[in-house]
N, C-alpha and C positions, 0 to 999 in steps of 0.2 A: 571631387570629394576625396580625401586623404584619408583611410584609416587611421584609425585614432592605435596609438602604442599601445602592445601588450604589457599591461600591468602586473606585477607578481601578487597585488593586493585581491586582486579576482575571486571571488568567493564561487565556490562549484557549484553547479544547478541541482534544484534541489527534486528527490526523487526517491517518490516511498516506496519501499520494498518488501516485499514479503517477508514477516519476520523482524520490521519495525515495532519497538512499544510505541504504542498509540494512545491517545487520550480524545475522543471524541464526545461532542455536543453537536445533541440533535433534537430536532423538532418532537415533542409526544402529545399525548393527546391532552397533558396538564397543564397548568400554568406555567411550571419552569421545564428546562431543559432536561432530556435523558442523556447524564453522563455516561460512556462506555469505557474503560480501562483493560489494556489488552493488547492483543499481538495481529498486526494486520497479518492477514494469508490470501489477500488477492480482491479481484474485483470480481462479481457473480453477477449472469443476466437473469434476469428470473421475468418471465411474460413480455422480454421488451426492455424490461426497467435496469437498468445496472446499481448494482447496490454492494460496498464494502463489506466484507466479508473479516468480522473480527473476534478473533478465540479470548473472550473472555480472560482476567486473568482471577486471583483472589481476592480483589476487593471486597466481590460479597463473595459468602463462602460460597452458598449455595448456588453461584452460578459459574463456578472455573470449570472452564472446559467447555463451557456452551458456545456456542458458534450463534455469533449474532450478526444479522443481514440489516443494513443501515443502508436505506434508499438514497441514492444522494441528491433526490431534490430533497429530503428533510435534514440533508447536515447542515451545521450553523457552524462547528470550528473543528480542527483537526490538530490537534497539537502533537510534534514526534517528537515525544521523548527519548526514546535512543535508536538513532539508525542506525538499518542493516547494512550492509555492503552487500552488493546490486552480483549474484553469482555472475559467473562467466559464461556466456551465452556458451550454449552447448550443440558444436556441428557432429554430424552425421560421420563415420571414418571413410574420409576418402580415398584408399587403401583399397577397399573392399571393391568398389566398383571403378577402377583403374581401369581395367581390360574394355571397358566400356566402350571409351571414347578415345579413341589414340588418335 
């Protein structure tokens, strides 16, 4: 089997990042969906359960700034409105412990 050619049309993989606007739809206890609008900051274990961790933005007034935890067996869509770019993984200065290991 021949590798197939690298194409320049390659679209990058996709990867949400802390600091994404986000727009999520999730399961509530009503009839329709609970829309979330807002800025992902990570994913939270809470008992076990891993659940989206998103800072609210000001759509409703009186919820900017709240920090809403989104179980993700109740998410139904996640749409990223504008991604972040992924920081750069951050090492340890290996400088410091040089004399270590010669």
């Amino acid at each position: 089997m021949t590798p197939e050619p690298a194409s320049s049309s390659k679209k990058p993989s996709i990867v949400l990042t802390a600091g994404s606007k986000v727009r999520v739809r999730s399961a509530s206890s009503e009839d329709e969906a609970l829309v979330s609008n807002g800025t992902f900051r990570g994913l939270v274990s809470v008992g076990g359960d891993n659940s989206l961790a998103l800072e609210l933005d000001d759509t409703v007034k009186e919820e900017k700034g709240r920090i809403r935890l989104i179980p993700l067996n109740a998410l139904l869509s996640l749409d990223v409105l504008d991604a972040a770019k992924p920081e750069e993984e951050k090492r340890a200065d290996t400088t410091a412990s040089a004399g270590y290991f010669r």
